[in-house]
C-alpha positions as a printed NumPy array, in Angstrom:
array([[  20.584, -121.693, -145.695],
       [  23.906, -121.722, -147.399],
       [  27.243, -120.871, -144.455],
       [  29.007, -117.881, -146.078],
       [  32.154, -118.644, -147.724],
       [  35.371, -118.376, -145.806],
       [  37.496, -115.437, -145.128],
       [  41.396, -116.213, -145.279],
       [  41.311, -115.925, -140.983],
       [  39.102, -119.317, -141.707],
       [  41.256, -120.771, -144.208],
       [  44.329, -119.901, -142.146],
       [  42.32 , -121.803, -139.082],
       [  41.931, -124.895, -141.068],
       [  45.255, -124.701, -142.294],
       [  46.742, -124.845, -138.407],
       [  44.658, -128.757, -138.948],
       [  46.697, -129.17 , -141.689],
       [  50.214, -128.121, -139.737],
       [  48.573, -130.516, -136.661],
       [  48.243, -133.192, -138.65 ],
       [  51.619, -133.02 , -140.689],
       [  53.382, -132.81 , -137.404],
       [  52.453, -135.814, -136.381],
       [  52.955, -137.494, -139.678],
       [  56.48 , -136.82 , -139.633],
       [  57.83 , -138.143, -137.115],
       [  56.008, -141.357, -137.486],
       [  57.149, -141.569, -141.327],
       [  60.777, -140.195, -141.185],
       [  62.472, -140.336, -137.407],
       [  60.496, -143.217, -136.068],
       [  61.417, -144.956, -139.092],
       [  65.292, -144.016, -138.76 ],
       [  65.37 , -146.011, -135.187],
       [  63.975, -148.5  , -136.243],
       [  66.4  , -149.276, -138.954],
       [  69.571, -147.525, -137.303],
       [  69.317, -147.887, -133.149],
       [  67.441, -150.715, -132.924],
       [  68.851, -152.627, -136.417],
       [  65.983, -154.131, -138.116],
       [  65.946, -154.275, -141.582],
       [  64.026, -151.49 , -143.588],
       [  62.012, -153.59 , -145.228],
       [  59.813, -153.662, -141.642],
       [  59.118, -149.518, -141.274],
       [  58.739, -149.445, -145.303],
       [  55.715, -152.386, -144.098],
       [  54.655, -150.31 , -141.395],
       [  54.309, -147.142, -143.486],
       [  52.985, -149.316, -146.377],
       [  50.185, -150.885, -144.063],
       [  49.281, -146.612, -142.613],
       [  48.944, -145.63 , -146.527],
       [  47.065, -148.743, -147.623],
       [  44.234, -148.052, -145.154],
       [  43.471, -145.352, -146.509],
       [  42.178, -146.645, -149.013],
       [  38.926, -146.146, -147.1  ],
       [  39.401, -142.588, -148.042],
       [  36.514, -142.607, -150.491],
       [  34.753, -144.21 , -147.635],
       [  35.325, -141.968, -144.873],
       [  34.738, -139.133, -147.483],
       [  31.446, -140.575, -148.268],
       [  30.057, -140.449, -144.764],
       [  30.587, -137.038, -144.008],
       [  28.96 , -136.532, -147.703],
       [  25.862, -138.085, -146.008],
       [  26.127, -136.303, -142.752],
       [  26.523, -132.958, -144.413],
       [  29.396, -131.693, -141.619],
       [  32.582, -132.072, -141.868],
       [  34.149, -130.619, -138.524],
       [  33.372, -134.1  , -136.429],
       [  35.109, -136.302, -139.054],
       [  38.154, -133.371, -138.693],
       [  38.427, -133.826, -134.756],
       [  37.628, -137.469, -134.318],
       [  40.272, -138.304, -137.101],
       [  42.772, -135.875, -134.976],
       [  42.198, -137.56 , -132.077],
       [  42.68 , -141.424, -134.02 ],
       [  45.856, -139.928, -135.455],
       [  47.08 , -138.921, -132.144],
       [  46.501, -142.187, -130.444],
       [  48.291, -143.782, -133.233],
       [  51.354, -141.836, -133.354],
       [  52.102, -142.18 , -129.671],
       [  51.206, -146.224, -129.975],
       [  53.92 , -145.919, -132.397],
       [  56.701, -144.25 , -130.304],
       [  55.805, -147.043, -127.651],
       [  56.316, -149.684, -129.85 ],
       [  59.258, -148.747, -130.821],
       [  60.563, -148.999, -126.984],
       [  59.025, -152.24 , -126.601],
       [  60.201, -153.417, -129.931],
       [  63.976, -153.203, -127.942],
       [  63.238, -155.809, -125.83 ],
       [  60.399, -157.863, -127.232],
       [  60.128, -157.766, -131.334],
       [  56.795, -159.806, -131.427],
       [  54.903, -157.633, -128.975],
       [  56.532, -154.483, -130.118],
       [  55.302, -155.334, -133.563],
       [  52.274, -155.961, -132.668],
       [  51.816, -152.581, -131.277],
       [  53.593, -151.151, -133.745],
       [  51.186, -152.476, -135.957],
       [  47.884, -151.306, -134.453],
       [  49.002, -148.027, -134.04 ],
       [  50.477, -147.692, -137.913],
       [  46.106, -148.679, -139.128],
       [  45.275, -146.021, -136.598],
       [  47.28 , -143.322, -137.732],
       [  46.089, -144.812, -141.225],
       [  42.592, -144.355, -140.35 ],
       [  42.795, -140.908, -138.567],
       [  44.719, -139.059, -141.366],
       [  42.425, -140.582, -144.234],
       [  39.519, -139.398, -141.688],
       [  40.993, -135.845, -140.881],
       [  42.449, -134.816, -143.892],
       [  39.919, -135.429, -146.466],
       [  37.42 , -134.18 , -144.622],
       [  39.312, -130.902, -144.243],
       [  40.058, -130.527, -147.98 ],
       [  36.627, -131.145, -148.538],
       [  35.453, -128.185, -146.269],
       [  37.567, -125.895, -147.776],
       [  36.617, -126.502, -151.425],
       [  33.235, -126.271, -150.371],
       [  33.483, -123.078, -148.444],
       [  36.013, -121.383, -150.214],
       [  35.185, -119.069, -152.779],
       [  36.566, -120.436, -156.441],
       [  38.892, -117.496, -157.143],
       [  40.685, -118.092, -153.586],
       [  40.614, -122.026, -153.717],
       [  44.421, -122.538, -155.592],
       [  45.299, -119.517, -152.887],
       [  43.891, -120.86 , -150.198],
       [  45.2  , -124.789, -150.917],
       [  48.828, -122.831, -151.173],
       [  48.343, -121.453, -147.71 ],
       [  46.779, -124.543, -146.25 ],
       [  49.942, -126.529, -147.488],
       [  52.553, -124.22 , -146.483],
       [  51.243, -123.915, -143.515],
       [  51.438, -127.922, -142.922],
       [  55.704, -127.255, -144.284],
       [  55.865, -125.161, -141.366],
       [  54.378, -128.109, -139.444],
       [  56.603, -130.525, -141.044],
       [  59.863, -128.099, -140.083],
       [  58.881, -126.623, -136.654],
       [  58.284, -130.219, -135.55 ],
       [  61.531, -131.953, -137.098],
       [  63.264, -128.731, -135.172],
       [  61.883, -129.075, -132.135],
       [  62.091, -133.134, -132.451],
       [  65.526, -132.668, -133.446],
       [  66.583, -130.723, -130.227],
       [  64.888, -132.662, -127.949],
       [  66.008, -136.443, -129.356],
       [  69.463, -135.784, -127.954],
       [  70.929, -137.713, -126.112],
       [  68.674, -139.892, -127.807],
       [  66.6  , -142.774, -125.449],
       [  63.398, -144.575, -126.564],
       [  61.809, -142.998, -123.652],
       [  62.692, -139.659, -124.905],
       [  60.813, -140.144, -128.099],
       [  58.113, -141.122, -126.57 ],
       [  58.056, -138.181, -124.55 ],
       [  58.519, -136.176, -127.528],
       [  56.01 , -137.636, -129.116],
       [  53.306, -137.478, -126.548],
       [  53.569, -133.845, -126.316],
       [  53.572, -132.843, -129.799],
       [  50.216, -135.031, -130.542],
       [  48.953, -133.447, -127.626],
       [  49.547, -129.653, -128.948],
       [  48.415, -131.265, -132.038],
       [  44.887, -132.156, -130.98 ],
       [  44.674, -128.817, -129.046],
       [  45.22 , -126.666, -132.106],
       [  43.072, -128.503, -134.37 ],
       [  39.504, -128.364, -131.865],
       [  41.184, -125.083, -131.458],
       [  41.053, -124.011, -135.042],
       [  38.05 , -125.823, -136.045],
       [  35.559, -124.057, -133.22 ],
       [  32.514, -122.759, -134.949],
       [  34.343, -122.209, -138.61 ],
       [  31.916, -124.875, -140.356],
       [  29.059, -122.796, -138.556],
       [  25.5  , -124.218, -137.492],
       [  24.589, -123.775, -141.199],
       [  24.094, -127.59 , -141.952],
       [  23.394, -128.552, -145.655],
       [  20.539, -130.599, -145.249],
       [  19.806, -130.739, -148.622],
       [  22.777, -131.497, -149.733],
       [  23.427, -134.571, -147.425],
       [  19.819, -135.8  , -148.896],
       [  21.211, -135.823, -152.109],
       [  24.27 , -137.415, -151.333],
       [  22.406, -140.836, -150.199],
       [  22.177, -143.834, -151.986],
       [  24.847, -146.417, -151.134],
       [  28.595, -146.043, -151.543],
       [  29.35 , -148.48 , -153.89 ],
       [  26.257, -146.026, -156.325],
       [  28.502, -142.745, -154.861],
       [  32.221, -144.289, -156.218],
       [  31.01 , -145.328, -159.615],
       [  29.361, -142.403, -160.129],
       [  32.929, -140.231, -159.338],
       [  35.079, -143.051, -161.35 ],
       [  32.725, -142.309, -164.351],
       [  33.804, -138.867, -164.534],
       [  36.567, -138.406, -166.88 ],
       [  38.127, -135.511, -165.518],
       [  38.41 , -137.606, -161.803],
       [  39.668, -140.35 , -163.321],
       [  41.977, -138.771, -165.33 ],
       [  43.305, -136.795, -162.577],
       [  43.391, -139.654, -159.895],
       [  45.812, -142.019, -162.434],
       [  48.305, -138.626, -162.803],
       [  48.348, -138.58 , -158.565],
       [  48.659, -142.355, -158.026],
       [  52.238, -141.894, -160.912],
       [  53.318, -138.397, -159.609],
       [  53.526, -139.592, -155.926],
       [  54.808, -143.123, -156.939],
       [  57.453, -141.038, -157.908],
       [  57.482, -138.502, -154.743],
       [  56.774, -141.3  , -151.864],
       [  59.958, -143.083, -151.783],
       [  62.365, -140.4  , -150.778],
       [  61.121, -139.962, -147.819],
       [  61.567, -143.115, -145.969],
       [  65.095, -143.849, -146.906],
       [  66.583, -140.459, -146.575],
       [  67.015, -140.318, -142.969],
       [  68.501, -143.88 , -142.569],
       [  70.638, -142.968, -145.791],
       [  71.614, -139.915, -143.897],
       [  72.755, -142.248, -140.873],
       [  74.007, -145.036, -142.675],
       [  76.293, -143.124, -144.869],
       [  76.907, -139.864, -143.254],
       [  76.961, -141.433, -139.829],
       [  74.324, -138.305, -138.837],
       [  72.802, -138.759, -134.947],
       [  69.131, -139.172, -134.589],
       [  68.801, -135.745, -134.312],
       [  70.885, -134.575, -136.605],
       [  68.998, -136.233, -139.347],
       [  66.27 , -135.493, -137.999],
       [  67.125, -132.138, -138.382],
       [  67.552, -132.985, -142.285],
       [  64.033, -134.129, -142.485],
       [  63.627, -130.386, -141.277],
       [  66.138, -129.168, -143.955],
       [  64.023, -131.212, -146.815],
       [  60.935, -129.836, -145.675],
       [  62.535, -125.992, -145.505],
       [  63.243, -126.476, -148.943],
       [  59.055, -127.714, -149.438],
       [  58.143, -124.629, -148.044],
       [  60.69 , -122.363, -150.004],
       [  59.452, -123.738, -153.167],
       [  55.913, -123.128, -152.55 ],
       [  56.551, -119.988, -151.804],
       [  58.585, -119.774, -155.118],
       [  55.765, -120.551, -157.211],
       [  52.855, -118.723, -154.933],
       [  55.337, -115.653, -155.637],
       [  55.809, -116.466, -159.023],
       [  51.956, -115.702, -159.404],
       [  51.185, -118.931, -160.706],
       [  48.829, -120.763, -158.102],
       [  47.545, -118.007, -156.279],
       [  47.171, -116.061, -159.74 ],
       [  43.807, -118.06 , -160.482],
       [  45.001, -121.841, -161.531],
       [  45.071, -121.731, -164.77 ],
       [  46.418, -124.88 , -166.324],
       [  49.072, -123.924, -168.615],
       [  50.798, -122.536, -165.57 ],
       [  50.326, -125.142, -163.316],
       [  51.935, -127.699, -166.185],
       [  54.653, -125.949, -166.432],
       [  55.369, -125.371, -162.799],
       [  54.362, -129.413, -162.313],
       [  56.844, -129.88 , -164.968],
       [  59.759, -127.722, -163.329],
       [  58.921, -129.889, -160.083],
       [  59.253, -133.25 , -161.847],
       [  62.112, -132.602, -163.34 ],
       [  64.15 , -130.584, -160.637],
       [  63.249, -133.52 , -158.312],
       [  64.874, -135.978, -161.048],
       [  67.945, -133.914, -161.088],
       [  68.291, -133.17 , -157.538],
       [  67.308, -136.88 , -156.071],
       [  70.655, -137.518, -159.037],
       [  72.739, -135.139, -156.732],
       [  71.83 , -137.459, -153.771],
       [  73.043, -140.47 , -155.829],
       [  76.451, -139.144, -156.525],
       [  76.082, -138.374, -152.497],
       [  76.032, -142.248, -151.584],
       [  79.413, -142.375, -153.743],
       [  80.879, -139.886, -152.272],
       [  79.839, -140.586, -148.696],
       [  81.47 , -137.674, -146.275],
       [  82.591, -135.346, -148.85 ],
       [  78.933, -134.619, -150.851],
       [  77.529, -131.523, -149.337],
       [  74.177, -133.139, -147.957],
       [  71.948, -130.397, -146.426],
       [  72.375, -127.823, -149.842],
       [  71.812, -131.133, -151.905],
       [  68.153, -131.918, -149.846],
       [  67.318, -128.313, -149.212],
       [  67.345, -128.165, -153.323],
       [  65.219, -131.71 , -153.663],
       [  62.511, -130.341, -151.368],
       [  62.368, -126.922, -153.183],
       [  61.808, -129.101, -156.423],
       [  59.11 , -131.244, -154.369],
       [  57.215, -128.181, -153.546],
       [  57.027, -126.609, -156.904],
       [  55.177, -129.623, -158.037],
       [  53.476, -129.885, -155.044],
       [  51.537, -126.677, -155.017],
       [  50.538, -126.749, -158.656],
       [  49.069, -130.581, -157.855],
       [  47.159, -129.335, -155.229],
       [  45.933, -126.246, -156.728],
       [  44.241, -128.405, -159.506],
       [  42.465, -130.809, -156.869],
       [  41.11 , -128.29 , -155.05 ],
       [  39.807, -126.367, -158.43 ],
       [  38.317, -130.161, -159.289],
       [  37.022, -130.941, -156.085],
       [  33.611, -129.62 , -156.842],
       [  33.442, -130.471, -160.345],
       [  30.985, -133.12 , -161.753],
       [  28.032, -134.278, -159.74 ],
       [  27.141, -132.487, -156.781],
       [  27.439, -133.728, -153.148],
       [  30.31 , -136.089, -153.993],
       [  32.882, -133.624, -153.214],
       [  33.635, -135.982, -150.329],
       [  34.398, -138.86 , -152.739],
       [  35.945, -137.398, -155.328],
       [  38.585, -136.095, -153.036],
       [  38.235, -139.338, -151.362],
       [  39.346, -141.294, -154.417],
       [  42.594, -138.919, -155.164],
       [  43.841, -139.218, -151.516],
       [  43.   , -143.365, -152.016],
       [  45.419, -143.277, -155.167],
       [  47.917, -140.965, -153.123],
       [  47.945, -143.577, -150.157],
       [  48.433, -146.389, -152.554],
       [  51.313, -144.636, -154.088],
       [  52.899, -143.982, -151.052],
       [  52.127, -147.416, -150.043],
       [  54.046, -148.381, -153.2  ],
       [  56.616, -146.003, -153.142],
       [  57.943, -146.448, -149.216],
       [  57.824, -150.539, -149.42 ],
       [  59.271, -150.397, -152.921],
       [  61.952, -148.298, -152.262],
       [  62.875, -149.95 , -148.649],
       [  63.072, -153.255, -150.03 ],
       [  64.998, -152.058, -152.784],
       [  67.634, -150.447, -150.276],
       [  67.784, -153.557, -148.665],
       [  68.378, -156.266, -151.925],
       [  70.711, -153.473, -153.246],
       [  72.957, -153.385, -149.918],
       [  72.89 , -157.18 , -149.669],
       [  73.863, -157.103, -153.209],
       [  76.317, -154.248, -153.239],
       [  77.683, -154.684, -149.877],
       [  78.11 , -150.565, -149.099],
       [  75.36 , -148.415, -147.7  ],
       [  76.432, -145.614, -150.184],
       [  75.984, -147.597, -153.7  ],
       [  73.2  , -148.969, -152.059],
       [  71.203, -146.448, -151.696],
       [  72.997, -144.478, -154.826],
       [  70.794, -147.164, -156.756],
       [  67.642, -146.881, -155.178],
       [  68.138, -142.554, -156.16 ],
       [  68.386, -143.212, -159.877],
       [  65.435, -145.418, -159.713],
       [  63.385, -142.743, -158.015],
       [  64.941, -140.465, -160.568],
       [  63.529, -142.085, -163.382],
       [  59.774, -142.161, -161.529],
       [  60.667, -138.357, -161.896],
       [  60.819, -138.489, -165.677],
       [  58.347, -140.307, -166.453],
       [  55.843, -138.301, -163.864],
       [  56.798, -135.088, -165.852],
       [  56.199, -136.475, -169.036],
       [  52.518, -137.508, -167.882],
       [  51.928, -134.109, -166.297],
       [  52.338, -132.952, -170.219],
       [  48.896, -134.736, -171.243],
       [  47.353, -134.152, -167.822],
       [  47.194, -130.45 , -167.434],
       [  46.029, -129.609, -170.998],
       [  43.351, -125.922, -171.127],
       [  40.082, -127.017, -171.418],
       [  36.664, -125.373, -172.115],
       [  35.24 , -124.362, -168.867],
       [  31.385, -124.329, -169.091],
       [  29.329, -121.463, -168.483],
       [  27.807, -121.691, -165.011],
       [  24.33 , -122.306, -164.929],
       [  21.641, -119.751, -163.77 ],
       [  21.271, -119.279, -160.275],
       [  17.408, -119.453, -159.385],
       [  16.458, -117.409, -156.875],
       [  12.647, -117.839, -154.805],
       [  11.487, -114.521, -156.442],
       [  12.297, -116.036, -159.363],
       [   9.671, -119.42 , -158.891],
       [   7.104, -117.231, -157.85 ],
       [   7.245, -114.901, -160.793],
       [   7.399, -118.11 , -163.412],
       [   4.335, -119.274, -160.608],
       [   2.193, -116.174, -161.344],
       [   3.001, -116.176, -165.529],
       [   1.704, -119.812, -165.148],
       [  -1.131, -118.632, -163.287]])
């Protein structure tokens, strides 16, 4: 028996996992990161590590992605990976309190609860994707991965709001408190949302077919053109993307002497201008018009290169320090980011079920491994950059001015991949669907 596809009240329930998770996310990856560097003056070269270590874990993606293939449910993968992530993310805050007073132990901790938020996001989000490519209908998949993500913005900027508010006055203790109760309303909302939308339905035959041993599984999904193809343009494109975010809130300190909050109210103000250029392009009529791949090129194109241009404006910012106009100037980078954004995702989820069946869990497994690297890449990369360049330089501003126009040029390059990426191709005629009536019909003729 084959669970009915999923009306948009399901897709908007799985995208409240997706806002869950992303709230989380962000304040481990943008204000934790900030006191570390700023309050308690370590060098950025340790949260770029930290971050580093959370994205290089999940390189068990394909993995994790793999298991629930052989299970043949997703929702338990979804909620234990919640609850991992949530563990994680208030192991971090404590760290960073104990990091204030002892640096081995706090880094330790700090540590431990970076794999775990690793683990549970690779766990979580994958297997979410997965379930909705699989239960959403084809025509609604570029829609629905639109929503999902937009939904997760609203995350990203309801969070960084409410963070902001609450930092100030700003104590270690607060954060943790802070912390505690967002990954608590995060872990609510996602059992929540995920209640009986996968449905009793099971597909038993399905999970049989996806058996045979992992290493079978990933060489299968790496000998698909398409996959491949598609996972090398994700591991460039978000070489280019990750680095931004890890430097832009101490930039934001270091430079525009912003408070916790206050820049943490930026992080809010980048990822406003995410969710404005989503809805830009969803508007537009390009992703939830059907995914077709001239449109998404030229809207991944757009992104690429208004991020290029826009992460330039933040360079010029650095030089001019107090008198660059630095909320307008990251509201416009994130609009860019989202344009791309949306027309990335709308591809991978039209993908996902492309190519062998019952690897859907891998497949997205493997583009979420070469997105972790990437960001793995892209947040150590551009920390220890920041920090040579300052040590070099001697100023914040040209400092981080330098680091900008490298990330620029990860733009350019990015765009001029996404020209050979999304090229039309043929799409196959489906094959017949055989029904029972059919076999006994073709039974009886035999007969």
């Amino acid at each position: 028996m084959t669970a009915r596809p999923l009306g948009w009240l399901g897709i908007a329930r799985l995208g409240l996992v997706q806002a869950a998770l992303g709230s989380i996310v962000v304040l481990a990856t943008s204000t934790m990161n900030r006191v570390i560097v700023v309050e308690l003056a370590w060098p950025a070269i340790v949260p770029g590590a930290l971050v580093a270590l959370q994205y290089g874990v999940q390189l068990l993606r394909p993995r994790l992605g793999h298991g629930s293939d052989v299970g043949g449910r997703r929702t338990p993968w979804i909620v234990g990976g919640m609850a991992v992530l949530a563990m994680g993310g208030i192991g971090a805050a404590a760290a960073t309190e104990v990091m204030a007073s002892q640096r081995a132990l706090g880094l330790g901790l700090a540590v431990l609860a970076y794999l775990m938020i690793g683990v549970g996001v690779g766990a979580c989000g994958t297997s979410l994707l997965v379930l909705l490519a699989k239960r959403v209908e084809a025509r609604r998949r570029a829609a629905a991965a639109t929503l999902v993500w937009l939904m997760m913005m609203v995350g990203f900027v309801v969070t960084a709001t409410f963070a902001g508010k609450m930092l100030d006055p700003f104590s270690p203790s607060r954060l943790l408190t802070v912390m505690a109760i967002v990954c608590g309303i995060a872990l609510l909302v996602t059992c929540l949302a995920v209640w009986r939308v996968e449905g009793e339905a099971t597909q038993a035959v399905e999970a049989r077919r996806a058996g045979g041993s992992f290493a079978e599984a990933l060489r299968q999904v790496w000998g698909e053109a398409e996959a491949r193809r598609f996972a090398i343009f994700v591991f460039v494109s978000m070489l280019a993307y990750s680095g931004q975010e890890l430097i832009l809130e101490p930039f934001a300190g270091a430079v525009f002497h912003l408070t916790p909050g206050e820049s943490t109210s930026l992080a809010g103000t980048l990822h406003g201008g995410v969710l404005a250029g989503m809805l830009l392009v969803a508007i537009a009529g390009s992703a939830i018009g059907g995914a077709r791949f001239g449109t998404m090129r030229t809207w991944t194109l757009a992104g690429c290169l208004g991020s290029a241009v826009a992460i330039l404006a933040l360079a010029f910012g650095g030089l001019a320090a107090g008198a660059w106009p630095l909320p307008p100037s990251v509201f416009v980078l994130g609009m860019a980011n989202g344009a791309f954004a949306v027309s990335a995702i709308g591809a991978m989820m039209g993908l996902a079920g492309n190519g062998r069946e019952a690897r859907e869990g891998v497949r997205m497994g493997l583009w979420g491994a070469a997105q972790a690297i990437a960001f793995a890449m892209g947040g150590l990369v551009a920390t220890g950059a920041s920090d040579i360049a300052r040590a070099v330089l001697g100023a914040p501003g040209p400092a981080y001015a330098a680091v900008f126009v490298g990330e620029a040029v990860l733009f350019l390059i990015a765009a001029n991949l996404a020209r050979g990426v999304f090229q039309p191709r043929a799409v196959p005629a489906p094959l017949p669907t055989i029904t029972g009536r059919d076999m006994v019909a073709a039974a009886t003729s035999r007969g």
